[in-house]
C-alpha angles and dihedrals in degrees: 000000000000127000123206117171138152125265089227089047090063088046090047096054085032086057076218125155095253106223107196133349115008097199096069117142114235122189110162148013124238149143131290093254096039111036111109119186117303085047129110106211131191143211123202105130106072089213085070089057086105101070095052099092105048091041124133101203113122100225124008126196106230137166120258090258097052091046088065088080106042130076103187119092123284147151112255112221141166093233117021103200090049091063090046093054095045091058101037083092092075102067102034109137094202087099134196123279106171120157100030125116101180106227089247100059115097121213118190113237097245090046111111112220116185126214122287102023127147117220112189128210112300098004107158113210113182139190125330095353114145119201116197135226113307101005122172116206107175126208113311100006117151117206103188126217120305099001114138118215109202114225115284103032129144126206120187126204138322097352122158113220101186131209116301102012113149108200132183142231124297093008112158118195123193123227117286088024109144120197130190099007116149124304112243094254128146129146119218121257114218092229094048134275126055148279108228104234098219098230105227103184133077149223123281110198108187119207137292081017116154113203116192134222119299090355112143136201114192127215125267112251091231119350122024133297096236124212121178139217130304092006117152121199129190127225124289087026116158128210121173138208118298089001118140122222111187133224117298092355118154137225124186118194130303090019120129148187106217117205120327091344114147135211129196131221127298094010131156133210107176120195124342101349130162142205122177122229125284103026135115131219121195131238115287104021119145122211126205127218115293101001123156119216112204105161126031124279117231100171130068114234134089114298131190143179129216121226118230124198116276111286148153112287099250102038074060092060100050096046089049093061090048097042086060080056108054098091090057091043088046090053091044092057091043086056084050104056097038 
């Protein structure tokens, strides 16, 4: 698909101060160093300052005070990779299929499909599922029985929607994504193994939410995993039975909820993170890579854990709460020697 737009149009939608010829033809995004003329270019992140210059994008978006050094034409905005994103939609190759049910999906006859949906090849809908206005299920996709789907979503394939799964609008879930699958919960038998406990709730998807590839959100046990609205989450994300996960929080890869944890708004867990299970953070807590929550978090701010050598639990113990006093004991011996 080709792409072919003004250069004052994008201002325009952009609501951007245009610097130079507004009938430039743009058909395409790209970086700084590899853009080449038909591209729109941007600069947010002040190291990539020095290929501005030498760049051979044909218009850049750029912030007021980067614009001050450069001559060539370019939209004007407050936040540069806001207005990339925003326009990123433009030249997404991803299309629109509405309309369409492809003749080897099956649908289930008390299944309630609204106008203008796309059902890809293979797509299962079962009983009492109901799919909302301009849906998008990509090939292989399974929506289980009673799950509801709000209007706008996109579903990419080979997803599992399980059995019971309630998702907002505009959700978009990558390829490999499960959602609603067991929770992991067994009780101990007193003569060893495990009774499997049968989890009975569901999953609850607020709306604008982004889900990545092979990420997973379990089923409550007995009421629903909850996540809210506007929430992204990365790939290989994990999200397990009765956990919370609050409005326009953030997940990157490899992070997890265990059990009945919950996580407050506009949070962010960057890679690899943690948090046991039954404990609560508040709103607007940062996590960095790799951190470990182990108690809950009742203060907003950016929090980390160190990582100590392999040892026996409760040698581990022991070394962690010395390790949070090595900075008084470090001053104490300073004083000492002084």
């Amino acid at each position: 698909m080709t792409y072919n737009y003004s250069l004052g149009e994008i201002a325009a939608y952009l609501n951007a101060e245009l610097r130079g010829d507004p009938e430039i033809r743009i058909q395409g995004l790209n970086t700084l160093q590899n853009a080449e003329g038909g591209h729109l270019a941007f600069l947010s992140n002040p190291k990539y300052s020095k290929y501005l210059s030498d760049t051979r994008a044909s218009a850049v978006i750029l912030s007021e005070k980067s614009a001050m050094d450069y001559s060539g034409d370019c939209l004007i905005t407050a936040d540069p990779y806001l207005a990339y994103a925003l326009i990123s939609e433009w030249f997404s190759h991803t299309g629109s299929r509405y309309s369409f049910v492809h003749p080897s999906a099956t649908l289930d006859v008390s299944a309630k499909i609204a106008v203008n949906v796309y059902l890809g090849p293979n797509v299962v809908i079962e009983e009492d599922v109901v799919i909302g206005s301009g849906c998008r299920i990509e090939s292989n996709t399974v929506v289980g029985a009673r799950s509801k789907i709000g209007e706008n979503a996109h579903i990419s394939s080979n997803v599992t929607i399980y059995h019971d799964v309630t998702i907002g609008h505009s959700a978009r879930l990558h390829s490999g994504s499960v959602i609603g699958a067991d929770g992991f919960g067994f009780a101990p038998r007193s003569a060893g193994g495990w009774q499997k406990i049968h989890q009975l709730g569901g999953v609850t998807i607020g709306d604008n939410v982004e889900i990545g590839a092979c990420t997973t959100i379990d089923r409550g046990a007995l009421g629903d995993t909850l996540v809210g609205n506007g929430v992204i989450l990365d790939n290989h994300v994990q999200i397990a039975h009765n956990a919370v996960v609050g409005d326009n929080t953030a997940m990157a890869a490899y992070s997890g909820l265990a059990g009945s944890a919950t996580v407050g708004r506009n949070c962010i867990l960057a890679g690899d993170v943690a948090i046991v299970g039954h404990v609560s953070v508040c709103d607007n807590v940062i996590f960095t890579a790799r951190t470990l929550v182990t108690k809950s978090v009742t203060e907003p701010g950016s929090y980390s854990s160190g990582a100590t050598p392999l040892m026996k639990t409760v040698d581990w113990r022991k070394n962690t709460v010395r390790i949070g006093q090595l900075d008084k004991l470090a001053r104490r011996v300073k004083k000492l020697e002084e």
